[in-house]
C-alpha positions as CSV (number, residue, x, y, z in Angstrom):
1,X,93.1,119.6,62.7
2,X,92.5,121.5,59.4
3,X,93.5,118.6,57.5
4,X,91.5,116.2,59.0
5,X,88.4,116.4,56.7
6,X,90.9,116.1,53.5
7,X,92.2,112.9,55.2
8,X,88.8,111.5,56.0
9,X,87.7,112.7,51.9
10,X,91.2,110.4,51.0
11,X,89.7,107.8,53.0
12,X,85.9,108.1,51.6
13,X,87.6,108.1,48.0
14,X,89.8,105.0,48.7
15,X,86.6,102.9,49.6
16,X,85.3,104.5,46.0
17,X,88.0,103.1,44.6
18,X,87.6,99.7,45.8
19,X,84.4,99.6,44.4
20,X,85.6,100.8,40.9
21,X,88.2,98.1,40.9
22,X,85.6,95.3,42.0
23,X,83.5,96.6,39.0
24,X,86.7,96.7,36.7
25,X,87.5,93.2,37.6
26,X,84.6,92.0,35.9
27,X,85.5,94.1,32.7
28,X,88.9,92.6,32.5
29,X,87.0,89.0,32.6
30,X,84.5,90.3,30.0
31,X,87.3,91.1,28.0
32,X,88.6,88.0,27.5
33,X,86.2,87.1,25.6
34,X,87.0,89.3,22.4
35,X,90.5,87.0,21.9
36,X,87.8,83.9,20.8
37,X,84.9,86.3,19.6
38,X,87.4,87.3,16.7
39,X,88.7,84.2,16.3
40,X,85.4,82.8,15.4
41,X,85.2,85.9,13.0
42,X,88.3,85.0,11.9
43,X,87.0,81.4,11.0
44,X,83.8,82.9,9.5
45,X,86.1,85.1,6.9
46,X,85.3,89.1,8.9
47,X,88.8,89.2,9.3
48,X,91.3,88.9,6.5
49,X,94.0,90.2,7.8
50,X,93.9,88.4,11.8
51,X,95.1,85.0,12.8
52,X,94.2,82.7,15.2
53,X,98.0,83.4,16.7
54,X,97.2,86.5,17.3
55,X,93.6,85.7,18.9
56,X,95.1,83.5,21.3
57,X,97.3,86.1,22.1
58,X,95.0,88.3,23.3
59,X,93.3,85.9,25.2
60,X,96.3,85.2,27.1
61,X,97.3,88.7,27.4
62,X,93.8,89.6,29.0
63,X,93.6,86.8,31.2
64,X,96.8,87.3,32.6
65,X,96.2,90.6,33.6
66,X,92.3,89.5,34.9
67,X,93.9,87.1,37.0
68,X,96.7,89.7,38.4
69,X,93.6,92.4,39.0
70,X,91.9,89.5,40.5
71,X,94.9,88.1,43.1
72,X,95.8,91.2,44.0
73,X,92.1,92.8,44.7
74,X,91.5,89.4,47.2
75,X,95.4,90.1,48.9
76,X,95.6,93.5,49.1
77,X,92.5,95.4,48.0
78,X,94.1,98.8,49.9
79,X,96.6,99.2,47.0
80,X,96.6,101.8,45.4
81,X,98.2,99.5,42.3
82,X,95.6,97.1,41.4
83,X,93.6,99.9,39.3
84,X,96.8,100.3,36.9
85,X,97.2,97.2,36.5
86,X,93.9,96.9,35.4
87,X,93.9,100.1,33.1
88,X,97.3,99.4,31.9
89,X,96.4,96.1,31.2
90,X,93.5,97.5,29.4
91,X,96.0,99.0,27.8
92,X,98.7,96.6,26.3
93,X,95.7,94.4,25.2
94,X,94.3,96.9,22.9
95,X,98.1,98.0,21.8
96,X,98.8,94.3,20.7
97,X,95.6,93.8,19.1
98,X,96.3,97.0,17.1
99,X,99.8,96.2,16.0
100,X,97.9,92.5,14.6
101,X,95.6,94.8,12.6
102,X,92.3,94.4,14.6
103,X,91.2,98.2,14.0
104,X,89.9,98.9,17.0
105,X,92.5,102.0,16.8
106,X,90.2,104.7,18.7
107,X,90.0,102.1,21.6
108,X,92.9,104.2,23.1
109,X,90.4,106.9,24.2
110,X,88.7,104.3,26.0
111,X,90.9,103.5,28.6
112,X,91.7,107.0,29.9
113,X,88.1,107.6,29.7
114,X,87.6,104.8,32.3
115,X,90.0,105.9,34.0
116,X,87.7,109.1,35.1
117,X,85.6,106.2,37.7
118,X,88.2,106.8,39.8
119,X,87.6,110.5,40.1
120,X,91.4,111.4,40.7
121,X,92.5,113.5,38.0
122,X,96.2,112.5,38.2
123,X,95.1,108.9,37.7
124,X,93.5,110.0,34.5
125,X,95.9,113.0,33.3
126,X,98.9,109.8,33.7
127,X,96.5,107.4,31.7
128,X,96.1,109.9,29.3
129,X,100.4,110.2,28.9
130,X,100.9,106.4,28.6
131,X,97.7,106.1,26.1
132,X,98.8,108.6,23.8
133,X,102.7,107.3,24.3
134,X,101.0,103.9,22.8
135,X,99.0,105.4,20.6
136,X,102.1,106.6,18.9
137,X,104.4,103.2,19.2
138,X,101.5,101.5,17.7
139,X,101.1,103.8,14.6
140,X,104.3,104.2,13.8
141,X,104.6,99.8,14.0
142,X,101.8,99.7,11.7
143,X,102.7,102.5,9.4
144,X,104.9,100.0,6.8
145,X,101.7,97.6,6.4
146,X,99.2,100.8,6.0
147,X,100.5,102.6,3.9
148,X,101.3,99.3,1.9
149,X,97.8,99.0,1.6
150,X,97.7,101.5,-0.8
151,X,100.0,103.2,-3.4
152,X,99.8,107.0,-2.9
153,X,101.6,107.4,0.1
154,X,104.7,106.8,1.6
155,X,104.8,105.4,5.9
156,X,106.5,108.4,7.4
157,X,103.6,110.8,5.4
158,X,101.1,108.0,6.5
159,X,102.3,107.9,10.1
160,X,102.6,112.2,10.3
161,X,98.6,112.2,9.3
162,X,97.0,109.8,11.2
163,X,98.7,111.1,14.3
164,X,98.1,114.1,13.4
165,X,94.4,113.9,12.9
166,X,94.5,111.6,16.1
167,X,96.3,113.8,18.4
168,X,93.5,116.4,17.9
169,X,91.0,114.0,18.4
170,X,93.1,113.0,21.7
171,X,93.0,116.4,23.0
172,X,89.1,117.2,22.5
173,X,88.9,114.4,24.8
174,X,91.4,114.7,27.2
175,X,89.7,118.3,28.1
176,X,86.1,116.8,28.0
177,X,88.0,114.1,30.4
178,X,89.0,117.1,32.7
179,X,85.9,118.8,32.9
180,X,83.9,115.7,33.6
181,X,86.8,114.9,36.2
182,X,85.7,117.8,38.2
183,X,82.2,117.3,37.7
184,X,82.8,113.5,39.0
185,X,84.5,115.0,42.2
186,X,82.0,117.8,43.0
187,X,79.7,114.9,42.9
188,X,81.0,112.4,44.9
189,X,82.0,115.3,47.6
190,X,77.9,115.6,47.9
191,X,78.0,112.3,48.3
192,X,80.5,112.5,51.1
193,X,79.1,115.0,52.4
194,X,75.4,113.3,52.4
195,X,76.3,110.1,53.8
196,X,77.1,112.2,57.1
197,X,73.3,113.4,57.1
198,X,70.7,111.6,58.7
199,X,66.9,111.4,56.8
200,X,64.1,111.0,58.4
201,X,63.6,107.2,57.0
202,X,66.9,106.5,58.8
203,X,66.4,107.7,62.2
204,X,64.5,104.2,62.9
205,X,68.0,102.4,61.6
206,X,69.9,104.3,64.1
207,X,67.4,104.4,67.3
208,X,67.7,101.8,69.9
209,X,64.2,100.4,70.4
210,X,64.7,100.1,74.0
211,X,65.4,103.1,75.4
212,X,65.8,105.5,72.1
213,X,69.0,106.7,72.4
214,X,71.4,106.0,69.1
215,X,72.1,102.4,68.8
216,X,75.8,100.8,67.1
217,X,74.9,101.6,63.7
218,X,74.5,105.5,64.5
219,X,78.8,105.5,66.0
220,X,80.6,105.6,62.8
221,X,79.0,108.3,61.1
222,X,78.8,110.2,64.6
223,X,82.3,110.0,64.6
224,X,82.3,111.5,61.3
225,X,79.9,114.2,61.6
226,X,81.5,115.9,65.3
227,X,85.2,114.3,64.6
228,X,85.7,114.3,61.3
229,X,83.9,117.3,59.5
230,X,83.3,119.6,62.5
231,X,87.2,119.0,63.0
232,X,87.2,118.8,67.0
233,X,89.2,116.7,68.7
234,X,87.6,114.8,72.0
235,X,87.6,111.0,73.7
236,X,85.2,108.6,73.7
237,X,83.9,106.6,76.7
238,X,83.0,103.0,77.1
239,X,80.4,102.6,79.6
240,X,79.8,98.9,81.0
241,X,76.9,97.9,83.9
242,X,78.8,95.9,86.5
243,X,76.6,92.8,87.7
244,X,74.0,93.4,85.1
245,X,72.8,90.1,84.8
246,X,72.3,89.5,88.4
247,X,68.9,91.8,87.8
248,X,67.9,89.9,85.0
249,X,68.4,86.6,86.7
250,X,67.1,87.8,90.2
251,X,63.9,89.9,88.8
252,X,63.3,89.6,85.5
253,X,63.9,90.8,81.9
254,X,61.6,93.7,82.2
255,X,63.0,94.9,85.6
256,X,66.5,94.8,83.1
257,X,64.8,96.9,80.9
258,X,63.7,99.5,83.3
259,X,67.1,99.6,84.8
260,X,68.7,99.8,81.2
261,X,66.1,103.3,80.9
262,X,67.2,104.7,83.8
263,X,70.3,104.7,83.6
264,X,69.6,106.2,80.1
265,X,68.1,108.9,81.9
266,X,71.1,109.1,83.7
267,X,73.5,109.5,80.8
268,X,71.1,111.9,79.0
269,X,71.6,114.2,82.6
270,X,75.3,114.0,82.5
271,X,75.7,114.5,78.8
272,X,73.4,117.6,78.0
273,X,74.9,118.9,74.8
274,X,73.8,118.9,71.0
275,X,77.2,117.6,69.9
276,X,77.7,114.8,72.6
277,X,76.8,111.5,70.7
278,X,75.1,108.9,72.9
279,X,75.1,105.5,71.6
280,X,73.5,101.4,73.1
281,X,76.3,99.6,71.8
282,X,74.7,96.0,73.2
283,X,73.4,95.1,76.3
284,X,74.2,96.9,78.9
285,X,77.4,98.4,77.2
286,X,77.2,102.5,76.1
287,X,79.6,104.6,73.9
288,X,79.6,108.3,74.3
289,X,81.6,110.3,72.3
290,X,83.0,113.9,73.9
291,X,84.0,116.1,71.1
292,X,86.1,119.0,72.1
293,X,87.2,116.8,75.1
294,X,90.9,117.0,75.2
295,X,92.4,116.7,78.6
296,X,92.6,114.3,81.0
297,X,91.5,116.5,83.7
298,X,88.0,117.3,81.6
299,X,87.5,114.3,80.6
300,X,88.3,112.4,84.1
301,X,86.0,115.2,85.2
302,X,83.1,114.2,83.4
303,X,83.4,110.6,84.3
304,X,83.1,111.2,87.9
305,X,79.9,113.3,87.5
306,X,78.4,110.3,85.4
307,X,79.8,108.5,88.6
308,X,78.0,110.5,91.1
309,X,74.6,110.5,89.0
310,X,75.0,106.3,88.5
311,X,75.7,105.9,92.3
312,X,71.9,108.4,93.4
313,X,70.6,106.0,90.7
314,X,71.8,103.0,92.0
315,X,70.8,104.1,96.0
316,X,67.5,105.4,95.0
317,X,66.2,101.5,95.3
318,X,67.3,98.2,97.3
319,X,67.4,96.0,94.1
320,X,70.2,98.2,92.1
321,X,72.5,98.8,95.3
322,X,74.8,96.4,94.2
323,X,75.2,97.5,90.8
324,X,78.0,100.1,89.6
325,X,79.8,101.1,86.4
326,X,83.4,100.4,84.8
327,X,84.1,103.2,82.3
328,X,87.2,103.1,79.5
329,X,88.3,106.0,77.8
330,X,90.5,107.1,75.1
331,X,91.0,110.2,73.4
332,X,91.3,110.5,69.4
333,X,94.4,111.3,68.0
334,X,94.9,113.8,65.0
335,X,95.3,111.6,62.3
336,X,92.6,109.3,62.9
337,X,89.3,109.4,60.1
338,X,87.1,106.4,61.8
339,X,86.0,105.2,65.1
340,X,87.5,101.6,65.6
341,X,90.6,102.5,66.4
342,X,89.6,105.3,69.2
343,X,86.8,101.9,70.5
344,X,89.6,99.5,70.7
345,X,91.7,101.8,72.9
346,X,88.6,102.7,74.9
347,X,87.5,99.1,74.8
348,X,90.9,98.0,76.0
349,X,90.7,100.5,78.9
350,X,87.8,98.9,80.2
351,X,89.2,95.6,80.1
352,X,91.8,96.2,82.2
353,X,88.8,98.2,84.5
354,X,87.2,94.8,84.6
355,X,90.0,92.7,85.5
356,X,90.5,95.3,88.3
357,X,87.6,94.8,90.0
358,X,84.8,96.8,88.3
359,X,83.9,99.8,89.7
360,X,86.0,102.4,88.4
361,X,87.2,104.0,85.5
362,X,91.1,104.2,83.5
363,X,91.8,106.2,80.5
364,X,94.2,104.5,77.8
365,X,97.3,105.5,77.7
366,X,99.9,104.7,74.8
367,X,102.7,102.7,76.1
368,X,105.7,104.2,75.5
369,X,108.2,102.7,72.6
370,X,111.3,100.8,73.3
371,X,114.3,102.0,72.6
């Protein structure tokens, strides 16, 4: 389980990276506008030295790799490739420009400076490699027509200076990259790490009105908080009101409600520990999740002592004694950083409780491979 919390981080810092690409998109559309804003400078005389050929290709160079960012962000915004094809992209756009004499030369530092949104240092340590590979192909293409430009110098000399001059430049910011790559981190592990706190402006979020236990908001970053973080394994229950409706229909919405607190009551008595996350998922439906739960003997333990406490409830009045519960359960495996999958299992459980004839409770168990 000590690898759990790096997992979950991965999975915290993949969503991060979705953003950052959803926010790169729109700077790889933005930058398709520089192919026609120098064209119109071209027009206007700013530019001696650029045609309108090479303009248009840049606009078709950029919008190419927009559109790929774009397609692939809407088909499969998981991979881990859409942000070099937006950095790389970056890239070759400002390489080609270069080699059509649009100085923009120190543009190279800007893509793996970009590159640090992503807070993943090998992300920007290999943007750094390919920039400066470029950096190099592109000076030493241009290094006939610059040192053309002038009669005291031969291309090699020409070339040998201004990367020389440039690779020092490259490295002060390759190590100020580096140190604001672990700054980025430290930061975004507080915000990791905040995001499983709850302030006091969002207790109201995650109450349930009715009878103040956590409502279906609060489930995910329980999960977190005792799964994830505290690294325990455990199972979570699914817990379902059999005939529910009957009360509503036969006495009333508010005779609902008071059962609904009761059997709150109830679940609170069962469940009395700090760590033991009681959740209102809708209606008469409750999650609880049991960290440090692990066996099926514990956990099928717990589930009849909930039993036994539903059924005094139930008996204590003529109106509920027709009422019972139909429990799923599931446990979490190792590898798992979120709730929904552990819920489906749990959820599926109780399915097949339902189909059974309510009343009862089944744990989900994986079905076995074929051969």
């Amino acid at each position: 389980m000590d690898n759990i919390s790096n997992l979950h981080f991965e999975y915290f810092l993949r969503n991060h990276e979705k953003r950052v690409n959803h926010f790169f998109g729109y700077v790889l559309w933005f930058c398709c506008l520089v192919g026609p804003a120098i064209a119109v400078g071209v027009l206007l005389g700013a530019f001696p030295d650029v045609t309108l050929s090479s303009c248009l290709q840049t606009l078709l160079i950029a919008l190419t790799f927009a559109g790929g960012h774009a397609i692939l962000y809407k088909k499969i915004p998981e991979s881990n490739v859409i942000k070099y094809v937006g950095l790389f992209g970056t890239l070759i756009t400002i390489y080609t420009m270069c080699i059509d004499h649009i100085g923009i030369y120190l543009s190279y530092f800007f893509v793996p400076m970009t590159s640090l949104l992503y807070c993943r240092r090998r992300t920007f340590l290999t943007v750094c490699g390919a920039s400066y590979l470029v950096l190099l192909l592109c000076n030493w293409q241009i290094s006939d027509y610059m040192a053309g430009l002038r009669t005291d110098i031969e291309p090699i000399p020409w070339f040998i200076g201004i990367v020389g001059g440039e690779t020092i430049e490259f490295l002060v910011m390759m190590m100020s990259g580096l140190f604001i790559n672990k700054v980025m981190q430290e930061c975004l592990h507080t915000m990791y790490s905040n995001e499983l706190t709850i302030s006091k402006k969002e207790i109201e979020l995650y109450t349930d009105s009715l009878t103040g236990l956590w409502n279906r908001n609060y489930m995910e970053k329980a999960f977190d908080k005792y799964i994830v973080v505290q690294k325990n394994l455990g199972a979570m229950m699914v817990v379902d009101l059999d005939f529910f409706k009957k009360i509503n229909d036969d006495y009333g919405h508010l005779e609902g409600d008071k059962i609904l607190k009761l059997l709150c009551n109830t679940l609170k008595d069962t469940f009395i520990s700090d760590n033991i996350a009681i959740c209102r998922f809708g209606g008469d439906e409750f999650v609880i999740l049991l960290p440090n739960v692990q066996s099926f003997s514990e956990l099928s333990l717990s589930i009849s002592k909930l039993f036994a406490k539903a059924d005094e409830l139930f008996m204590s009045d003529s109106k509920y004694n027709f009422l019972s519960l139909s429990v799923g359960a599931a446990f979490v495996k190792e590898d798992e950083v979120n709730f929904e999958k552990v819920f489906d299992r749990a959820d599926k459980a109780l399915l097949q409780v339902k189909r059974s004839g309510r009343n009862a409770f089944q744990i989900y168990v994986d079905e076995p491979e074929n051969p």
